[in-house]
Structure formats: structure tokens, C-alpha cells
N, C-alpha and C positions, 0 to 999 in steps of 0.2 A: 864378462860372464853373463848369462841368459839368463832372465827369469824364471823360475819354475813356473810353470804352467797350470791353470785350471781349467776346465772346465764346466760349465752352468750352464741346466738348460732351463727353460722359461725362464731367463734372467733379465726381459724388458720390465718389469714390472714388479710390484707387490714385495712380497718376500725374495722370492728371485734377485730383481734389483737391488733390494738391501745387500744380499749376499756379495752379490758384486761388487759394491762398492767397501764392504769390509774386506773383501776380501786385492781389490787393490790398495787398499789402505795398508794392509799386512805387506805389500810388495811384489804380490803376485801379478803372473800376467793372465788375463779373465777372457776366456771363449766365448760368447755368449752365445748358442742356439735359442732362435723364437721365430715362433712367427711377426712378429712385431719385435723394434727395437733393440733388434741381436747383431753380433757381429755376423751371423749366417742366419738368413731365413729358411726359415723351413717348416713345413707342417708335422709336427711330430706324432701325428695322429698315426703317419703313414709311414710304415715301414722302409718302403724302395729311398722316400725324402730323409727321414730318420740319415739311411747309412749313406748319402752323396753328403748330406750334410757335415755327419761325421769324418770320411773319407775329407774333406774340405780342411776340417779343421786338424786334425794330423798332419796334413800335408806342412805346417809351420812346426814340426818334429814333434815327438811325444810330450803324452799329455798325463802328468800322475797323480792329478787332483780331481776328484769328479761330486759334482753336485746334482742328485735326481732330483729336479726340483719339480719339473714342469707336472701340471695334474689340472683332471678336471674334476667337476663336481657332478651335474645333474642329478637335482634332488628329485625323489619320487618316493614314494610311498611301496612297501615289498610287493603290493598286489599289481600296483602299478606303472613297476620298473619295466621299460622295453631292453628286448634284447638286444634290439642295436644301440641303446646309451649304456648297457653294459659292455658290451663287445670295445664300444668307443671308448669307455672310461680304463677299459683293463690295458686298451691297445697303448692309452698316453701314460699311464701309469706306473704300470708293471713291463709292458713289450718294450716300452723306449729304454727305461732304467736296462733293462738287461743287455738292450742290444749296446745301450755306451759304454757299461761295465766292458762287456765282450770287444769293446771296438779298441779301449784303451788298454786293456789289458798286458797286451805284449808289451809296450811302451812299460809299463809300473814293473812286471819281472823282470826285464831286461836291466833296468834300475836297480830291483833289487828294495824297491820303496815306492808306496798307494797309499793311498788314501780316497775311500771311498765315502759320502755320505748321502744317504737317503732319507728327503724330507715325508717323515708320512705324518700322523697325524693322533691328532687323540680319538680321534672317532672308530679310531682301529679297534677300541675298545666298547665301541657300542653306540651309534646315537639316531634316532629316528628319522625318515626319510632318506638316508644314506647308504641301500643297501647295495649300489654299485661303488659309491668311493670307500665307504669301511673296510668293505673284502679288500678293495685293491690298498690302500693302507694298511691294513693286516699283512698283506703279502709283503709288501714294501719290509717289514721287519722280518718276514720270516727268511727272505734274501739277503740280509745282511747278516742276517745268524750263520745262515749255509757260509757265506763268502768269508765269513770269519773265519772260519774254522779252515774252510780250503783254500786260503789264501794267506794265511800268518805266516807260513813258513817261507814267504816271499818275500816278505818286509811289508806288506800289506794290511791296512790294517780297513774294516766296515763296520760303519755303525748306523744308528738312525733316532733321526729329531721327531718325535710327536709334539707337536704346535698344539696349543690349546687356542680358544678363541682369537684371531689377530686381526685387527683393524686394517684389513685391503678393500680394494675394489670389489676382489670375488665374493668378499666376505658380506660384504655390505650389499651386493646383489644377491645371493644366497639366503641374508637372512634381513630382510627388511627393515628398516626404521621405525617404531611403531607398533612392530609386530610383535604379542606378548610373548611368543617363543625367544626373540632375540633379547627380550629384556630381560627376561628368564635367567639366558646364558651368561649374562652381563653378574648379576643378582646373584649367580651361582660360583662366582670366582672369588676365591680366598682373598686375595689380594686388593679388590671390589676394582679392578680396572682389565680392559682388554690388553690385550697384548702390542706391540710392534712390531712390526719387520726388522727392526733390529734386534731385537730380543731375540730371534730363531738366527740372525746374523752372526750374533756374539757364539750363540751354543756353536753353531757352523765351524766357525775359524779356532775352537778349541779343538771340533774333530779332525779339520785338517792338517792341525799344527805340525811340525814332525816330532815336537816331543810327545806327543799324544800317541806313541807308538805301545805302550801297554794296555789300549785302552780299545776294545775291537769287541763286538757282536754287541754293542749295549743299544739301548733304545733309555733316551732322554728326553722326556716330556716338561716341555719348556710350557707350561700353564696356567702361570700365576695359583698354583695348588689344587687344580681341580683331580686332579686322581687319587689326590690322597683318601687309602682306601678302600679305589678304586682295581686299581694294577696291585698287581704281584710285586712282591719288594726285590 
């Protein structure tokens, strides 16, 4: 018998990577799109790459598990955000998420059974310098709401992870050593520690579970309690 199938994308790395490997830990068999370190390279910035990519990985039969992982950040200040690193950030974001949603899709109805998750973020709800990844995190949940609702009656189920601070590479290029803002964030967590890439791995493989089938549009902020408070209950 075949393994069910996942798919990840930016899974070379960071959170990504974690994912991946809980996620063959569970028994799955794990797709990786990256540009770096994936089973399929690819630049997901770009649409025509996005769907050969995809197209690629189908090609080893349907796929009913999907992880929108990959994202960029490009911090800037609202006055000083350009329109090409917003253009850029909605295209890795939000454009790739939908185009893998739309590329697997037939695959999960024809099943009868998806699982969909999109990692976005807690900045979705507000945080300084972030005013192209916040929007595209904001959207990231408002697309798993839509897909919940238009997608249950398939056996399908979408949800989405908001990560509070997590000790990666991005994170650590993002927000400096040193920097009193980063200690800040540090300073500001209930729990007085950052996060891991396996902490957003663990919430991950609850979404994909297949007993996780009543549990579709939420949004779970894996934070060490920084929203409390802060989000809607």
C-alpha cells in the first residue's frame, strides 16, 4: 500500500524542515518544493516555476496533504515599503498558496479527503515594519476560512498555524541580536522562551491528521501566549 502523500513548500529549511520531518516521522511521504534543498527546485516567487514545479510533483499520483509554508518577509517601515517587495511578498505568499491549493485539489475530491494548512503568522495581527508580510498573513487565514467552508462537503478540511516568535535563520536575520526590538519580543513571551520549528511542526501534524476531520477554518497561534488578549476568542 502507498503512502499518503504530502506536500511542503519551503521545506529546505527553518520551520519547513521541521515540518518535514514530523511529518515523515507520522509515516507520510513529504514533497518538498524549494528553491534550496527540496525534492523539486523551484523559485516560487514565480508563477510559470510555481506550476512545472507542481505539475512535477503530481506526476507521482495525487497529493492530499498540503503545507503553505514557503514566505518572505522584507521588513520596511509603511512609508517605506516598495511596491515591488510588496508585489514580491503577496506573489510567495498568497499567489503560490493558492496556486498549490488549485493544483491538488482534484487529487483531495476525487479522494473524497484534504487536508489543507497554511502557516501564517501572528503578525497577521499587527506588528511594526511588516506591512507587506502582515497583509499577506492576514490573507493566509482569510483563505483558509473561504476553503473551509467551500471545501467540507468534500471531506476536506483548512486551517491555519500563526507562529509567534521562532528561533530560525529568517528570524534571526529579520531581527538582529542585540537589537532592543528583538529583546523586546523575547521579554514579551508568556512563557519567557522563543519558539521552535518543532512547536509549529507538532500544531502541523494535528492539522493534517485524518482524525482532525471536525476541525476546519480555525486559526491556531502556536506563541508561547503572546495573544492573549490580543485575538478575538
Amino acid at each position: 500500500m502507498s503512502k499518503e502523500r504530502v506536500l511542503v513548500t519551503g521545506g529546505g529549511a527553518g520551520i519547513g524542515s521541521a515540518c518535514v520531518r514530523r511529518c515523515m516521522s507520522e509515516g507520510y511521504e513529504v514533497v518538498v518544493i524549494d528553491r534550496v534543498g527540496g525534492d523539486i527546485t523551484a523559485d516560487l516567487s514565480d508563477a510559470e516555476e510555481t506550476a512545472r514545479a507542481l505539475e512535477e510533483a503530481l506526476s507521482g499520483g495525487p497529493i492530499t496533504r498540503l503545507v503553505n509554508n514557503v514566505g518572505v518577509v522584507c521588513p520596511a517601515t509603511a512609508e517605506a515599503q516598495t511596491i515591488q517587495e510588496l508585489e514580491r511578498v503577496w506573489s510567495v505568499n498568497v499567489r503560490c498558496a493558492m496556486q498549490c491549493m488549485q493544483a491538488l485539489l482534484p487529487g483531495m475530491k476525487a479522494a473524497g479527503f484534504g487536508r489543507i494548512v497554511n502557516i501564517s503568522s501572528r503578525a497577521a495581527l499587527g506588528k511594526e515594519l511588516r506591512t507587506a508580510y502582515a497583509s499577506t498573513k492576514a490573507a493566509l487565514l482569510g483563505m483558509a476560512r473561504v476553503w473551509a467552508l467551500e471545501l467540507g462537503q468534500h471531506g476536506i478540511t483548512a486551517n491555519a498555524i500563526g507562529p509567534g516568535p521562532i528561533r530560525t535563520e529568517l528570524f534571526d536575520r529579520v531581527n538582529p541580536a542585540g537589537d532592543p526590538r528583538t529583546q523586546a519580543i523575547i521579554d514579551g513571551v508568556p512563557v519567557k522562551r522563543l519558539g521552535s520549528p518543532d512547536d509549529i511542526a507538532h500544531a502541523t501534524a494535528f492539522f493534517l491528521d485524518a482524525r482532525s476531520g471536525f476541525v476546519t477554518g480555525q486559526v491556531l497561534y502556536v506563541c508561547g501566549g503572546m495573544t492573549v488578549g490580543k485575538a478575538a476568542v
